[in-house]
C-alpha positions as CSV (number, residue, x, y, z in Angstrom):
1,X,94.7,53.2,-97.5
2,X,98.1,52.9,-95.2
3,X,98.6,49.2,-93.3
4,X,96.6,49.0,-90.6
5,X,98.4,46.0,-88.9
6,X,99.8,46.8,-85.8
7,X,96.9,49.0,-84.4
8,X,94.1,48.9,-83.2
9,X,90.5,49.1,-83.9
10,X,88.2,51.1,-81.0
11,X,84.0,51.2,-82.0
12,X,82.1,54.2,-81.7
13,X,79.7,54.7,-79.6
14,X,76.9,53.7,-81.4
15,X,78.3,50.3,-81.8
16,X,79.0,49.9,-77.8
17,X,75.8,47.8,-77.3
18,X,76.7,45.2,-80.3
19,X,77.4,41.8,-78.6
20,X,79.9,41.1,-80.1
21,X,81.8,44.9,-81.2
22,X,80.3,46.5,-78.3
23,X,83.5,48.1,-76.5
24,X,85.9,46.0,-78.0
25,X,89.7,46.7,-78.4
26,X,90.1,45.0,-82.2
27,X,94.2,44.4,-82.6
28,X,94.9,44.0,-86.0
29,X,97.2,41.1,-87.0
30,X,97.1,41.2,-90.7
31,X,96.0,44.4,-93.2
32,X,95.9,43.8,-97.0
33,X,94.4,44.0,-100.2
34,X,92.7,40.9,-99.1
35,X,91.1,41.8,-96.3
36,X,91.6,42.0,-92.3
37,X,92.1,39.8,-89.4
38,X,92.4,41.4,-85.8
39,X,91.8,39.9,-82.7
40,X,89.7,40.9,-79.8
41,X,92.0,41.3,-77.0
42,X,89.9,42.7,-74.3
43,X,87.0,40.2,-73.8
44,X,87.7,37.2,-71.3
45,X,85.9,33.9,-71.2
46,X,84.4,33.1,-68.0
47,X,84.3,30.6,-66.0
48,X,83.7,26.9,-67.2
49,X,84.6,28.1,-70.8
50,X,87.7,29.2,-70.0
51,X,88.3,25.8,-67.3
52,X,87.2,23.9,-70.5
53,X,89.6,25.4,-72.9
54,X,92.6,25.6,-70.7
55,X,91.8,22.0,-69.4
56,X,91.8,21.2,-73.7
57,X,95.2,22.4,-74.4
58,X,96.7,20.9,-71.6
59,X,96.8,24.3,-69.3
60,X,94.5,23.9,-66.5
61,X,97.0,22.0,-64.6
62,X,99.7,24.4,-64.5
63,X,100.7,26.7,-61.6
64,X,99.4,29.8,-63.5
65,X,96.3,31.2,-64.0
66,X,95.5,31.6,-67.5
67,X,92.5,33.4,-69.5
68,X,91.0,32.4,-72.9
69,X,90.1,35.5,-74.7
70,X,87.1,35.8,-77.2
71,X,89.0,37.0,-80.4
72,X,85.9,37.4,-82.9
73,X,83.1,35.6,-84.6
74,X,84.9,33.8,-87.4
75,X,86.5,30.1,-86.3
76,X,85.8,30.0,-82.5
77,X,87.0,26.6,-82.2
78,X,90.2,27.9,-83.4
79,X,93.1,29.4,-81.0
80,X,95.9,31.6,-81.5
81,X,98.4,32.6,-79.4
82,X,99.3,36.3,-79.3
83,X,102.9,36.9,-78.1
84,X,105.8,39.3,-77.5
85,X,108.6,38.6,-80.8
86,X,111.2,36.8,-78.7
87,X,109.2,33.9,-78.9
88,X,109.5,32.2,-82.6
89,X,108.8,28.9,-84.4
90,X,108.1,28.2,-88.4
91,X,104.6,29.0,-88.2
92,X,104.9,32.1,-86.4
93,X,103.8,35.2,-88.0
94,X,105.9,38.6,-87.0
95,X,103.1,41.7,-86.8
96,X,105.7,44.9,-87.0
97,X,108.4,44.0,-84.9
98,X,105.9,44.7,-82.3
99,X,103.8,41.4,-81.2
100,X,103.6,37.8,-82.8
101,X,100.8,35.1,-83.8
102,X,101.0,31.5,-83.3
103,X,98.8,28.8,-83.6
104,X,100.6,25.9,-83.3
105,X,100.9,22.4,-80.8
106,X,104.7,23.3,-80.7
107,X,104.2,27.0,-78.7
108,X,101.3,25.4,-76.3
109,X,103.8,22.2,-75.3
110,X,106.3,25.1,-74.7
111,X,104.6,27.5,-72.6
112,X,103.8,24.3,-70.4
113,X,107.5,22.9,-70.0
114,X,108.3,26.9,-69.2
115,X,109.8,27.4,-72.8
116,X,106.9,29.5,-74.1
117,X,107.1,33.1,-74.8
118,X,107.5,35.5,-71.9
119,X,104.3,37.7,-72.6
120,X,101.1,36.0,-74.7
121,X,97.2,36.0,-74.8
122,X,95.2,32.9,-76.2
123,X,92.3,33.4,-77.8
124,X,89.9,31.5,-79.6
125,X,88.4,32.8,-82.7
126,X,89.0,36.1,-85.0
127,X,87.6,39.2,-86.5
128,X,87.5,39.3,-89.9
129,X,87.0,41.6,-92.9
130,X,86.6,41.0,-96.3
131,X,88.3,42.8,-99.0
132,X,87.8,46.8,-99.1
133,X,84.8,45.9,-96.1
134,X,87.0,47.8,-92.9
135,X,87.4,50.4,-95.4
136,X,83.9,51.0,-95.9
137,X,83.1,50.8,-91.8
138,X,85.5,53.1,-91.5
139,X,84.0,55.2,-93.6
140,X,80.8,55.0,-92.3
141,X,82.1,56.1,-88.5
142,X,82.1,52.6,-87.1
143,X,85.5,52.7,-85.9
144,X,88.4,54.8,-84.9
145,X,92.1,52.9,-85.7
146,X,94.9,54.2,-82.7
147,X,97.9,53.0,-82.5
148,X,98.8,49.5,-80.4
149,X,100.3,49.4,-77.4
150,X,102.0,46.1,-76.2
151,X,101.8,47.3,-72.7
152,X,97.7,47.6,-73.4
153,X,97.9,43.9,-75.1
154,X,99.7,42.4,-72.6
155,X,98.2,43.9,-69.4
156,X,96.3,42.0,-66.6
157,X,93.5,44.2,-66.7
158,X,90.9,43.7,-69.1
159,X,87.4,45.0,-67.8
160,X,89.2,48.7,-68.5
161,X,91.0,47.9,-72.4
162,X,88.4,50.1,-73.9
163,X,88.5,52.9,-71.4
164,X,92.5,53.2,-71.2
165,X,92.7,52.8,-74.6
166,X,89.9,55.7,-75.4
167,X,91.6,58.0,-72.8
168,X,94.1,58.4,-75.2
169,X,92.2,60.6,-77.4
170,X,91.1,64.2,-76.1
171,X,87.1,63.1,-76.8
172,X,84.8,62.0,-74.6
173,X,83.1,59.4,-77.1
174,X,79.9,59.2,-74.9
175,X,79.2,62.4,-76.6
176,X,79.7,61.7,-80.4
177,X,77.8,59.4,-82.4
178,X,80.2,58.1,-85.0
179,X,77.5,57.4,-87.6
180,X,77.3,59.8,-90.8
181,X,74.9,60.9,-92.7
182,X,73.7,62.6,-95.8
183,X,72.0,66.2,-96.5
């Protein structure tokens, strides 16, 4: 199978009441014969979570208004910041000339002191795959892969991630079922 980093990951519709996968835009970061790591980029933490989060990494006092995304199940005490490529340090990890990871103390002292990269996301946790295990969903109809969209990572909105990013396609996926089976 091609590399899938630098797309993204839409469920079917039979997945859209999973708590956790249910209308989730999955971008992945990082596509191998090792597995898969994406991030959830459309799912907010509210209210004293995100105060809690932002007031932890030093944020909450700033003059912007920040959200902390919910990235995926594995390591939720874990952040990452998801940024445009202008923005580099050591750790930072390049995903297609398109977007950037970091996860270090360096990038969060900078995007206090106004240093920080122009357009990021943080979010705490990841989604993961195992070896040859996004394969097999995909296989199985669980998800659609589309290509990313910085303008869709980086935008304000994120109630409407799934729909705008499902628009794309000439389906209306509240009438398929994405599951297979056999005869």
């Amino acid at each position: 199978m091609k590399n899938l980093s630098n797309s993204f990951l839409i469920n079917m519709p039979h997945l859209s009441h999973d708590p956790i996968f249910g209308r989730s835009v999955i971008y992945i970061c990082e596509h191998n014969q090792e597995g898969t790591m994406g991030l959830i980029i459309n799912k907010p933490l509210e209210g004293n979570q995100n105060k809690d989060i932002l007031n932890d990494f030093g944020l909450l006092t700033t003059n912007e208004s920040y959200n902390v995304y919910f990235g995926g199940p594995v390591s939720p005490e874990k952040g990452f910041i998801l940024h445009d490529c202008n923005y580099k340090k050591n750790e930072t990890m390049i995903i297609e000339n398109t977007t950037a990871l970091s996860y270090s103390k360096d990038i969060i002292n900078d995007i206090k002191n106004g240093n920080g990269p122009s357009q990021f996301r943080l979010i705490m946790g990841y989604s993961g795959w195992d070896a040859g295990q996004l394969e097999q969903e995909l296989d199985n109809g669980d998800w659609i892969i589309m290509p990313s969209s910085k303008d869709l990572i980086f935008s304000k909105t994120h109630k409407d991630k799934w729909k705008i990013a499902t628009s794309n396609f000439d389906v209306n996926f509240n009438n398929i079922s994405g599951q297979s089976g056999l005869a």
